[in-house]
C-alpha positions in Angstrom: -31.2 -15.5 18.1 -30.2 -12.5 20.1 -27.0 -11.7 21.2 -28.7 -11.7 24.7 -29.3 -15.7 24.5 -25.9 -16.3 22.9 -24.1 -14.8 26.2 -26.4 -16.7 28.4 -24.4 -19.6 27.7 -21.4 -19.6 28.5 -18.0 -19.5 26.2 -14.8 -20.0 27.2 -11.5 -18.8 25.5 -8.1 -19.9 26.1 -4.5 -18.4 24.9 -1.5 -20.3 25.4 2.2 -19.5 24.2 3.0 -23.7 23.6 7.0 -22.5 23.5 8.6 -23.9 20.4 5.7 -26.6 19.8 7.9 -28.6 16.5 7.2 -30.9 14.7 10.9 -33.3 14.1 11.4 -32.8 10.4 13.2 -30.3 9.0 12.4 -27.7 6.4 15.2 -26.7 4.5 13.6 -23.0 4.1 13.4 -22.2 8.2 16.0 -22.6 10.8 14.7 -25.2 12.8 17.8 -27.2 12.5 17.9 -27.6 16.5 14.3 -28.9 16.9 15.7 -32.1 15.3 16.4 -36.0 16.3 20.2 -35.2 15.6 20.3 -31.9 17.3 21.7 -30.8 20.6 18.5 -30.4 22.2 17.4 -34.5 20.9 14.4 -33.5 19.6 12.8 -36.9 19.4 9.2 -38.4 18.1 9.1 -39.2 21.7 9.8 -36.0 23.6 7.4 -34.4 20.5 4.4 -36.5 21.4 4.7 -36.1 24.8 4.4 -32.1 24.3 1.4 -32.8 21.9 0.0 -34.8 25.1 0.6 -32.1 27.5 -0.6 -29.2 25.7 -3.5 -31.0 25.4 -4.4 -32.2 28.7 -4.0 -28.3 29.3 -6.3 -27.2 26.9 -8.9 -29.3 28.2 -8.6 -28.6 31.8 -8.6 -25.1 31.1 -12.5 -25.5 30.5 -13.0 -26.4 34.2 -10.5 -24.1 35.2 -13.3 -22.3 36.9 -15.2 -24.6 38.5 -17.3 -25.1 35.0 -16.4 -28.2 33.7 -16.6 -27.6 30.2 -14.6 -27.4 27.1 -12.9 -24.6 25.7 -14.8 -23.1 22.8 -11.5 -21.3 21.5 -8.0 -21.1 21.7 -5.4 -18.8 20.3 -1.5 -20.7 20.4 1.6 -19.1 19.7 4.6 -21.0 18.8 3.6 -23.6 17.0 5.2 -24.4 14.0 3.3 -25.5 10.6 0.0 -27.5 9.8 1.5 -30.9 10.3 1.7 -30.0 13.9 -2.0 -28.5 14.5 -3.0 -31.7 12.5 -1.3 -34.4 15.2 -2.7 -31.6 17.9 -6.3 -31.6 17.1 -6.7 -35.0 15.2 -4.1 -37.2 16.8 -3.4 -36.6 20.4 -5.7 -36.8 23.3 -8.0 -33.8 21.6 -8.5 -36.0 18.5 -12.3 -37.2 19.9 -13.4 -33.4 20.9 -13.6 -32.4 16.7 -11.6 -29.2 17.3 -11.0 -27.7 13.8 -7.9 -25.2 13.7 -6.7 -22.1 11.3 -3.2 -20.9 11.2 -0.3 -18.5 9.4 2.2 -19.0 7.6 4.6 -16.4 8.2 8.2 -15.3 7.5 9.4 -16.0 10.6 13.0 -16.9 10.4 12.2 -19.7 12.7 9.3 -21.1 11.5 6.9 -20.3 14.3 3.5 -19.3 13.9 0.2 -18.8 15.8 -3.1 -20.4 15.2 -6.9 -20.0 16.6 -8.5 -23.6 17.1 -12.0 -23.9 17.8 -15.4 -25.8 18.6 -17.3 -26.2 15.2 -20.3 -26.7 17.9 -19.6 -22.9 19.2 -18.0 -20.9 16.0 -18.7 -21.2 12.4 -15.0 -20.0 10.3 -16.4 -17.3 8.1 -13.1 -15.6 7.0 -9.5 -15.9 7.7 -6.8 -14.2 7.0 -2.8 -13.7 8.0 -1.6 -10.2 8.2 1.8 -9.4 7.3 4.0 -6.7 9.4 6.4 -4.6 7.7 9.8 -4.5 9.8 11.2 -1.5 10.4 15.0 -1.1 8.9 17.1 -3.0 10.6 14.8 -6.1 11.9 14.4 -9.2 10.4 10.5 -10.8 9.6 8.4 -11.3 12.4 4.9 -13.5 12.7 2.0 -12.5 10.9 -1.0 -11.8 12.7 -4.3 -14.0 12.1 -7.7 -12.7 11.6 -10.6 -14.7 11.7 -14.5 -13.9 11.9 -16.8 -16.3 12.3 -20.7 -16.6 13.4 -21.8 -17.8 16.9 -24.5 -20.0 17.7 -26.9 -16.8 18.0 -25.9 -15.4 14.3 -23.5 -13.0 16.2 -20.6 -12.1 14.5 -17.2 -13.0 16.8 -13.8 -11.0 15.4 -10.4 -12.7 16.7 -6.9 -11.7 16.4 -4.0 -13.9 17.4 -0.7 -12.0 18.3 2.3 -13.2 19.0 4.6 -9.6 18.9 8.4 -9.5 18.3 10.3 -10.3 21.1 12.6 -8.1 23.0 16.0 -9.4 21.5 18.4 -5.8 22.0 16.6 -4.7 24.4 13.3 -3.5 25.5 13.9 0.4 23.9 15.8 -0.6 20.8 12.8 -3.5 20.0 10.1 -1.2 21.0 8.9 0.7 17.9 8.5 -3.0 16.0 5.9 -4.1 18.8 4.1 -0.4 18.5 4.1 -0.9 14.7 2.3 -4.3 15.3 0.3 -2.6 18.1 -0.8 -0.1 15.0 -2.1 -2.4 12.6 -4.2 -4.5 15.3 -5.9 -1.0 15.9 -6.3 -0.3 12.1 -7.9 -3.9 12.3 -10.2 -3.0 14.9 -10.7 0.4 13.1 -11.6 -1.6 9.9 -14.7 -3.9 11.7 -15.7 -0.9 13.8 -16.5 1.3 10.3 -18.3 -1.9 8.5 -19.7 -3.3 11.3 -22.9 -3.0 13.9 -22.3 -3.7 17.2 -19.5 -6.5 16.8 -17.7 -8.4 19.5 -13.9 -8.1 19.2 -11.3 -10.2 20.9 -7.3 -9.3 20.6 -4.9 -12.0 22.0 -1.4 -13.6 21.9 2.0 -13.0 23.1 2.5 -9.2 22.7 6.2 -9.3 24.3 4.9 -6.9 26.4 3.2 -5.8 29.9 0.2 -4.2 30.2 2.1 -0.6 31.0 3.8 -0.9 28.0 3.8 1.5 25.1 2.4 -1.2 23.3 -1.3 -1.8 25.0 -1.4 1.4 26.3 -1.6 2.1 22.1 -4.6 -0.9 22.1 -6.4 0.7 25.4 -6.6 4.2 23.4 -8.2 2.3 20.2 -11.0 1.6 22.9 -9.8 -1.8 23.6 -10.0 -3.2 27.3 -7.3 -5.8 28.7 -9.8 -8.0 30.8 -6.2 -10.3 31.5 -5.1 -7.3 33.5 -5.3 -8.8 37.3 -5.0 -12.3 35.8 -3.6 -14.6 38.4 -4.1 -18.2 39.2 -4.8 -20.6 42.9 -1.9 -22.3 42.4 0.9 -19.5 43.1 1.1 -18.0 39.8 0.9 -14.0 39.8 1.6 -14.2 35.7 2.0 -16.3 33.0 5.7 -16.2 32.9 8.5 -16.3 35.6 11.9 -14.9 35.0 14.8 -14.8 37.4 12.0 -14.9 39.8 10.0 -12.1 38.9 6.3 -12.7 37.8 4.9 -11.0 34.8 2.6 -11.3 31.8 3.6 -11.1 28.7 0.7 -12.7 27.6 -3.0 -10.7 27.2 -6.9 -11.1 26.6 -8.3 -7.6 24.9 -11.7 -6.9 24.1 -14.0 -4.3 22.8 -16.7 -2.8 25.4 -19.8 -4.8 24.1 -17.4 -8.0 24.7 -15.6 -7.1 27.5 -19.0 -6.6 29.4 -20.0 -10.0 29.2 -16.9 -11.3 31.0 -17.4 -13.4 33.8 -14.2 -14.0 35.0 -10.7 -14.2 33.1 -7.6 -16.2 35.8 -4.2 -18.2 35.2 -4.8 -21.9 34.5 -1.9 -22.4 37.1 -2.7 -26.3 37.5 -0.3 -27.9 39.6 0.5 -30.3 36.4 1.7 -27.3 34.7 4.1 -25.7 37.6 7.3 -27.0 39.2 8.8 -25.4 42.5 11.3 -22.9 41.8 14.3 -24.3 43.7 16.3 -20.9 43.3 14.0 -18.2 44.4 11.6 -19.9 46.2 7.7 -20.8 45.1 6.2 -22.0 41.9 6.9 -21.5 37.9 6.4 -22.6 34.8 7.0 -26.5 33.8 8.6 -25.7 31.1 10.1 -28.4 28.1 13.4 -26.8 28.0 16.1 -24.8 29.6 18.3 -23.8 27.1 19.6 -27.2 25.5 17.8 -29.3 28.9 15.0 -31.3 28.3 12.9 -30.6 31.3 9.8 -32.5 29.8 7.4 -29.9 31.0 4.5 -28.2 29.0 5.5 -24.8 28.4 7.6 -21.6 29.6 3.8 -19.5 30.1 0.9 -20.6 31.5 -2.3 -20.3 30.3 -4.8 -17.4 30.2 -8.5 -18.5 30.5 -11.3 -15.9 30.1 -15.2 -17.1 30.3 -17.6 -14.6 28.9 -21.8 -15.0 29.4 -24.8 -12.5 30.0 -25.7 -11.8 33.4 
């Protein structure tokens, strides 16, 4: 099939940060001592399951989140912890009848979190998979790998993911900088990699980068070529970002692709449902839902929103 007749259907692609989606055990190796039954934030079977329902009942609406009424084809999450919790995700919770199959890293985070790409076995056929390790700079401790996958679409095409979720900002946007530009770097040595073995390929870069689009950061993924279709994201529901602090909108979450991909996109918004927001009794309108503020259990789905982009051939 042609990659023409591929794109006339269309395929929808979701990224969500899930914030802190654990399971309640602990693993003596990682320091998720306060995602725990007996810690301060009560991290119970109940309150876990819950999550595991929201984040799913987001997931799927995000295939109609346009009007469609689909299913997503593919997601990338960030924040999620180990295989136990993808497992109870895609074969346990209200996903379990939709056959989503899931790859993930296992990093060195000092935390435990990781990210993983989950995905239609009736869209995407797994190929190859990889994690990708990050060298910190002096100074920093281990931050998530990144995951490559490739995989073949229903025309024979040949789709190219990677799922980001940068180091975070802790010091201070300058001091943390040159750790998100290094893994900035090695995406584009990624995406210098397929470009040099491969004809024509379709490309998609996304995650948490930690980051805004004017940032060193993806102005470093724009130069490899790459184009941030998430850019004038928004949602109908009030949200002007994925994430609200103190207020202020912004996204810290992104959708990159490379030009043959990027041309096919339809349309790319915030799945701002109104399940997913609360009002924002401080400074006025909408934010986030999210399951926790500090040690409060808020019983919300996450502290970002999703981002939804829908790709076909004209």
């Amino acid at each position: 099939m042609s990659l023409a007749l591929l794109l006339s259907a269309l395929f929808t692609f979701v990224e969500l940060n899930c914030e802190n989606l654990f399971d309640t055990q602990c693993e003596d190796s990682l320091r998720d001592t306060e995602f725990l039954p007996t810690s301060v934030y009560h991290w119970t079977n109940g309150r876990y399951w819950r999550k595991l329902t929201r984040v799913s009942q987001a997931l799927v609406a995000c295939g109609s989140v346009n009007g469609e009424g689909l299913l997503p084809d593919m997601a990338v999450l960030t924040e999620v912890e180990n295989d136990t919790v993808m497992r109870d995700l895609c074969r346990r919770s209200p996903l379990r009848t939709l056959r989503y199959e899931w790859v993930m890293t296992d990093g060195p985070d000092v935390r435990g979190i990781n990210v993983a790409l989950i995905y239609s076995p009736f869209s995407f056929r797994l190929l190859n998979h990889h994690s990708v390790r990050i060298q910190p700079p002096a100074g920093f401790r281990p931050t998530r790998d990144l995951l490559y996958c490739s995989g073949e679409l229903m025309s024979g095409d040949t789709l190219h993911v990677v799922a980001v979720h940068a180091p975070s900002r802790t010091g201070g946007e300058p001091f943390s900088r040159p750790y998100r530009l290094r893994v900035a770097d090695r995406i584009a040595a990624i995406v210098d990699s397929i470009n040099r073995v491969s004809v024509h390929p379709l490309i998609l870069i996304a995650g948490d980068f930690n980051d805004y689009s004017t940032s060193p950061s993806l102005q470093r993924l724009q130069a490899q070529g790459l184009t941030e279709v998430s850019s004038k994201a928004v949602g109908s529901n009030g949200a002007k970002a994925t994430y609200r602090y103190h207020g202020e909108w912004g996204s810290l979450d992104h959708i990159l692709c490379n030009a043959l991909l990027a041309g096919y996109l339809r349309w790319c918004g915030i799945a701002d449902f109104p399940f997913l927001l609360e009002k924002d009794k401080k400074y006025g309108g909408v934010k986030p839902h999210r399951t926790y503020l500090g040690p409060r259990y808020l019983g919300g789905t996450s502290d970002h929103l999703p981002l939804v982009a829908v790709f076909q051939k004209d």
